[in-house]
N, C-alpha and C positions, 0 to 999 in steps of 0.2 A: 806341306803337311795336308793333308786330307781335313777337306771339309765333316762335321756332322751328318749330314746330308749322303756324303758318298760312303763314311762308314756306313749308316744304314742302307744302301743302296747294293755295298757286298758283303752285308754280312754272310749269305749263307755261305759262299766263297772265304771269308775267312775265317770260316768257323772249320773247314778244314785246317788241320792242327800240322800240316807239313808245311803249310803258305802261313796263316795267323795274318797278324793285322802290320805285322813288318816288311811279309813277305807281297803285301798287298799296298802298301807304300812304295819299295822298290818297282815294282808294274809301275807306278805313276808316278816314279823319277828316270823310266826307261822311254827311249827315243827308238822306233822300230820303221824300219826303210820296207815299204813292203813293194814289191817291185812286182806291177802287171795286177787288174782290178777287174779282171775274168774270173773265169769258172774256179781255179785255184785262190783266186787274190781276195773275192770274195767272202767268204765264210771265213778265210784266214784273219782277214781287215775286221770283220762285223764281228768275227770272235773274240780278236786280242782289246775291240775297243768297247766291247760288254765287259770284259774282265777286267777294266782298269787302268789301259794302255795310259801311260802321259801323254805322250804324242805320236801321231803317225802320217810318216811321209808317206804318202798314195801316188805310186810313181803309173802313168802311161799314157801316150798319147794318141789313144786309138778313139774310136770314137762310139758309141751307144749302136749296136743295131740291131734289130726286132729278133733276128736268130741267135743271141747273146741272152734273151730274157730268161729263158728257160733254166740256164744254169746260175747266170750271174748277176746275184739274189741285190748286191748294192745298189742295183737299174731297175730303171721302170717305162712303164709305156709312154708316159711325157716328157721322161729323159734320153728317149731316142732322138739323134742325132748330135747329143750335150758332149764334151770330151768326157774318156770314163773316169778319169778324176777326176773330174769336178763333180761328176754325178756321185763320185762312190763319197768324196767331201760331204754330201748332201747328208745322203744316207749315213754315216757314221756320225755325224754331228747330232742328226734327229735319236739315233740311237744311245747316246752318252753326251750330255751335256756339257761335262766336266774337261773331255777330250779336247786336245790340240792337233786340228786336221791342218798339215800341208798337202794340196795336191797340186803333183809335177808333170806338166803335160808335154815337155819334150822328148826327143827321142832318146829314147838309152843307147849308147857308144862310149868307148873307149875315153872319149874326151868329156862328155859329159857326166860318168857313173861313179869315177873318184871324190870330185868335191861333195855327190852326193851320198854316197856312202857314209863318205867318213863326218858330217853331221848326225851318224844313226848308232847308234848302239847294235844293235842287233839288226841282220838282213834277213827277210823274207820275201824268194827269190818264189814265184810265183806267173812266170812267163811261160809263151808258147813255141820257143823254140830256142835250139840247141845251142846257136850261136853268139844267142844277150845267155845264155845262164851258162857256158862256159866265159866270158867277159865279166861276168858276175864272181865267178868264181877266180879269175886272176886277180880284182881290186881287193875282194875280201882277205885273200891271204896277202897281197901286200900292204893293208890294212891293219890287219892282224883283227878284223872281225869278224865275229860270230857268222854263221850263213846256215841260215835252211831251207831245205831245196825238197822239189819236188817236183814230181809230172803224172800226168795220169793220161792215157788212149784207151778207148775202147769199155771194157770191163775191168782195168788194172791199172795201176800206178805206184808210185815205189815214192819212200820219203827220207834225207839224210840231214844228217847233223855234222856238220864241221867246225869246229871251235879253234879256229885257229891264233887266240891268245894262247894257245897249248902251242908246247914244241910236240916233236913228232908224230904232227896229223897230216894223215892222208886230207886231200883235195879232193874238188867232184872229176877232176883229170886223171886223176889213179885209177878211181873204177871207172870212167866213163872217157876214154879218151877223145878227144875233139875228132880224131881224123879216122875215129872210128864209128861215131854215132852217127844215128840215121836222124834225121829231122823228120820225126813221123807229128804230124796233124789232126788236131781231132775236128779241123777243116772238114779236112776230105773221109778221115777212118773215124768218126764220131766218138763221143764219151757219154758216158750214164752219167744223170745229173745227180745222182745218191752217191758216183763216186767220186766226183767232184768236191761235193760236201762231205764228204771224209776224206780225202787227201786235207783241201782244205783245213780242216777243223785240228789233223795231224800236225799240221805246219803251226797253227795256231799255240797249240798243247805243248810242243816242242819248244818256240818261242818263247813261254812262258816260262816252261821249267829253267831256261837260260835265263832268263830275268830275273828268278827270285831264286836258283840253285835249291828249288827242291825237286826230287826224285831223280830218274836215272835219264835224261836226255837220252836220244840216239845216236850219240858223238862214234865217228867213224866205225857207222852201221850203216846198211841199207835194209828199210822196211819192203816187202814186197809184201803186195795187197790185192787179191782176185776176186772181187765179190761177186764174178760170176759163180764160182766153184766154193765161197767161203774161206780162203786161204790167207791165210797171213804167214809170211815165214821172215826172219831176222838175220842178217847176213854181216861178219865183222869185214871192214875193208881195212888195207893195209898200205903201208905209204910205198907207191911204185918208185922206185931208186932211178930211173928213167925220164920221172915226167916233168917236163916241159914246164908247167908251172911251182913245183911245189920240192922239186927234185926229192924226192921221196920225205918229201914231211921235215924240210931243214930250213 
């Protein structure tokens, strides 16, 4: 149960009449695996653990470095060269008192992503390339957890919801098939740090409404987001009867 202390601390959050003070209990009996503590993992982690997160697993074992600052807001200039979990642990703990930070600084693979998942309630998949966030996407549906996923390059990025305690959901394999996607970089192709922090903030928002079941998650949608041009557009995905992991939503 929530301290006095953390009631006042959300109230204005749950004086919104869709969350209340139940739907704001649930947040702090919710466990959120947020995987990768970069430019996406960021605002996603610092958002869900201002909002009341119970605990969260800060999964990556990359490590702090000066061309990271800019976007990813958990680091700082004396935690350059710290692993970015422990750094972003730092960071979320000074941010919410109340929170339980685990941070996991080995590598995400096949052997390692199951025992940690399935510790999580909910995954927030937050990585920079194709081939951890479809692995991501294999353990969650054989999980049967929750997964929200996103990416951003450039001026754009795109955000989904996969629920797969639901029978016939499409996977991130349906629309994005493994032996089709590019591993594009925002390495070498850059990203705006505004859209970072909105993809970001989307994964965050999405997470929550799965934690407390209010409003309409993005369950088997894909958001596409261009803030060079202002564009938001909504797309329903559908379970491909072909694929590989999910064989079409079965």
């Amino acid at each position: 149960m929530m301290e006095a202390k953390e009631k006042e601390r959300y109230l204005r959050q749950m004086n919104v009449a869709e969350l209340g003070e139940k739907g704001q209990q649930k947040l702090k009996d919710t466990t959120f695996l947020v995987i990768g503590a970069g430019g996406l993992g960021s605002p996603a982690a610092l958002l869900l653990a201002a909002a009341g997160a119970g605990k969260i697993i800060l999964a990556d074992f990359d490590t702090v470095e000066v061309n990271n600052l800019s976007r990813q807001f958990l680091h700082t200039d004396a935690r350059v060269g710290m692993n970015k979990a422990e750094s972003g642990a730092i960071a979320l703990k000074e941010i919410n008192p109340y929170l339980t930070v685990e941070p996991y600084t080995e590598p995400i693979n096949d052997e390692t992503l199951e025992p940690l998942a399935a510790r999580a309630d909910i995954v927030v998949e937050c990585c920079d390339n194709s081939k951890t966030r479809h692995a991501i996407n294999r353990v969650c549906h054989k999980l049967r957890k929750p997964l929200v996923t996103s990416g951003a390059i450039r001026g754009a990025g795109q955000v989904s919801v996969f629920d797969f305690r639901e029978s016939d959901t499409p996977c991130y394999d349906c629309a994005f098939p493994e032996d089709e996607e590019k591993d594009l970089k925002a390495s070498t192709l850059g990203v705006l740090t505004s859209l970072t922090g909105i993809m970001g903030a989307l994964e965050a928002s999405e997470a929550i409404k799965l934690a407390t079941g209010m409003g309409k998650p993005l369950k088997n949608q894909v958001m596409l987001v261009d803030v060079l041009n202002n564009d938001f557009q909504i797309f329903n995905l559908k379970p491909n009867p072909d694929c590989p992991v999910c064989h079409g939503g079965k």
